[in-house]
C-alpha positions in Angstrom: 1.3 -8.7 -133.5 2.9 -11.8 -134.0 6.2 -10.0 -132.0 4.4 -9.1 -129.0 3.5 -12.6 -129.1 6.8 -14.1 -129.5 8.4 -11.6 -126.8 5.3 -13.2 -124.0 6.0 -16.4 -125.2 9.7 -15.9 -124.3 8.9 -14.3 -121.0 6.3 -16.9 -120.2 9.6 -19.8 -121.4 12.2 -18.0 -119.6 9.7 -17.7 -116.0 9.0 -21.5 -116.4 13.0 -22.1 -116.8 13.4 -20.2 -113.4 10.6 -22.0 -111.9 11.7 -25.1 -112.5 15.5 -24.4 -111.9 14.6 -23.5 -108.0 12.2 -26.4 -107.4 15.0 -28.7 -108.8 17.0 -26.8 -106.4 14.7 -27.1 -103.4 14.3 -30.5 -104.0 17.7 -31.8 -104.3 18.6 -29.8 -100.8 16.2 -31.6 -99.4 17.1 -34.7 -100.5 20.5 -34.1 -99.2 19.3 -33.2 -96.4 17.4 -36.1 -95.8 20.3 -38.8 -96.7 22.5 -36.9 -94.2 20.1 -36.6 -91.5 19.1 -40.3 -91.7 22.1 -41.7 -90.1 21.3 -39.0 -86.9 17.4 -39.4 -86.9 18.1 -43.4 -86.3 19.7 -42.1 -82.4 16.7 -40.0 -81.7 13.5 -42.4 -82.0 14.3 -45.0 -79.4 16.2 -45.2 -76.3 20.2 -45.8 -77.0 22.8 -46.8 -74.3 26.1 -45.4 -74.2 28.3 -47.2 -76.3 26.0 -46.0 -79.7 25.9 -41.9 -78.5 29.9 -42.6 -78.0 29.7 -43.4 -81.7 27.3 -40.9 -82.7 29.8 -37.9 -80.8 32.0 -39.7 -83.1 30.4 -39.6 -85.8 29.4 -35.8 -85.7 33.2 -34.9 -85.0 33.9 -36.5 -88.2 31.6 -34.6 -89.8 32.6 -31.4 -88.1 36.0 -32.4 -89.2 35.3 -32.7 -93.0 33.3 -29.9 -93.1 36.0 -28.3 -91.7 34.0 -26.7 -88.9 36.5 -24.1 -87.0 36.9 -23.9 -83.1 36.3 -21.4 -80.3 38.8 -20.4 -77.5 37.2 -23.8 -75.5 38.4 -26.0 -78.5 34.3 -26.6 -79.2 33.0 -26.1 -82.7 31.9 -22.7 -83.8 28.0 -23.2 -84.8 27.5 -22.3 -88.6 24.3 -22.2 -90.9 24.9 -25.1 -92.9 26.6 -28.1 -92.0 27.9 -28.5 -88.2 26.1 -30.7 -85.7 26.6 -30.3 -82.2 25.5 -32.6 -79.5 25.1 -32.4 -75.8 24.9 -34.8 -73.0 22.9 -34.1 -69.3 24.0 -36.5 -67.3 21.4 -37.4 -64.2 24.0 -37.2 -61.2 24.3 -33.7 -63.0 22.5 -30.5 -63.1 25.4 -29.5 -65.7 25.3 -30.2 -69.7 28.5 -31.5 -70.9 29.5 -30.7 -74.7 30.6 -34.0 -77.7 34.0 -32.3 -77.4 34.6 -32.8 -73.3 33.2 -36.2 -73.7 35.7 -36.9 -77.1 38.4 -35.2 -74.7 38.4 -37.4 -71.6 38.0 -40.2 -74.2 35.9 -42.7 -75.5 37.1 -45.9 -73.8 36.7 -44.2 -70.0 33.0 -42.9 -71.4 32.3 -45.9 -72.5 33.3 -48.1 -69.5 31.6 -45.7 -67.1 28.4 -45.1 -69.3 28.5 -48.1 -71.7 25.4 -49.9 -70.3 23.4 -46.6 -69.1 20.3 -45.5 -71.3 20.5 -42.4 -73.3 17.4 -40.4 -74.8 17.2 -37.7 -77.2 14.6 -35.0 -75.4 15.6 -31.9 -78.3 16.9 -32.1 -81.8 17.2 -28.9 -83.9 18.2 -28.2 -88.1 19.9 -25.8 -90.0 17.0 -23.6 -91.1 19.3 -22.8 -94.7 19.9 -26.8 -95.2 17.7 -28.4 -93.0 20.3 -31.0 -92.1 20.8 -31.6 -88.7 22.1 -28.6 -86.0 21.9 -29.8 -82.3 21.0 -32.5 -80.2 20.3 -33.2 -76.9 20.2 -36.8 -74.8 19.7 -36.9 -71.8 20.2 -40.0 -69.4 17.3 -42.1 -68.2 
């Protein structure tokens, strides 16, 4: 008797470990996921001109960079399910989206002196469903 009760005892012990291991787990993705998604959610609630999305292409091709994001043929960043962000820009002269990395390419001085006091919004934002940190944005000029 007092076996049987010792081995549920230990199976009850052992399925509260396990619980509590993947809520700590749950919790401190999220938590990373909200400190890393901060910085990005502060360009999507207002209106931004277009000096600040110059430094938020920036910024996401640093990240890219350190997370050591790989390229395609087209030198843009291969989408994975963790960590890369990409962002894209619809211009309204244009019809066309243009990726971070043609922006980054043609350079951030002649974006910024062509686009510098234009208004940017952000109409789409989407997250990694694995990490929930950031995955894709969209701005779109006013």
């Amino acid at each position: 008797m007092k076996k049987n009760l010792l081995i549920l005892l230990g199976i009850f012990l052992l399925m509260v470990a396990i619980l509590s291991y993947t809520y700590y787990n749950v919790q401190k993705i999220n938590i990373l996921a909200n400190q890393a998604n901060k910085e990005y959610e502060l360009y999507t609630k207002n209106t931004i001109v277009g000096s600040s999305l110059m430094t938020l292409i920036n910024k996401a091709i640093d990240q890219n960079e350190k997370e050591q994001i790989p390229k395609d043929k087209q030198n843009r960043y291969i989408e994975n399910e963790e960590n890369s962000i990409r962002i894209e820009i619809k211009f309204s002269e244009s019809d066309k989206i243009f990726a971070m990395e043609a922006i980054a390419k043609l350079g951030s001085e002649q974006f910024i002196k062509n686009y510098n006091s234009m208004t940017f919004q952000c109409t789409k934002k989407e997250y990694h469903e694995k990490t929930k940190k950031m995955k894709y944005m969209l701005f779109e000029q006013i």
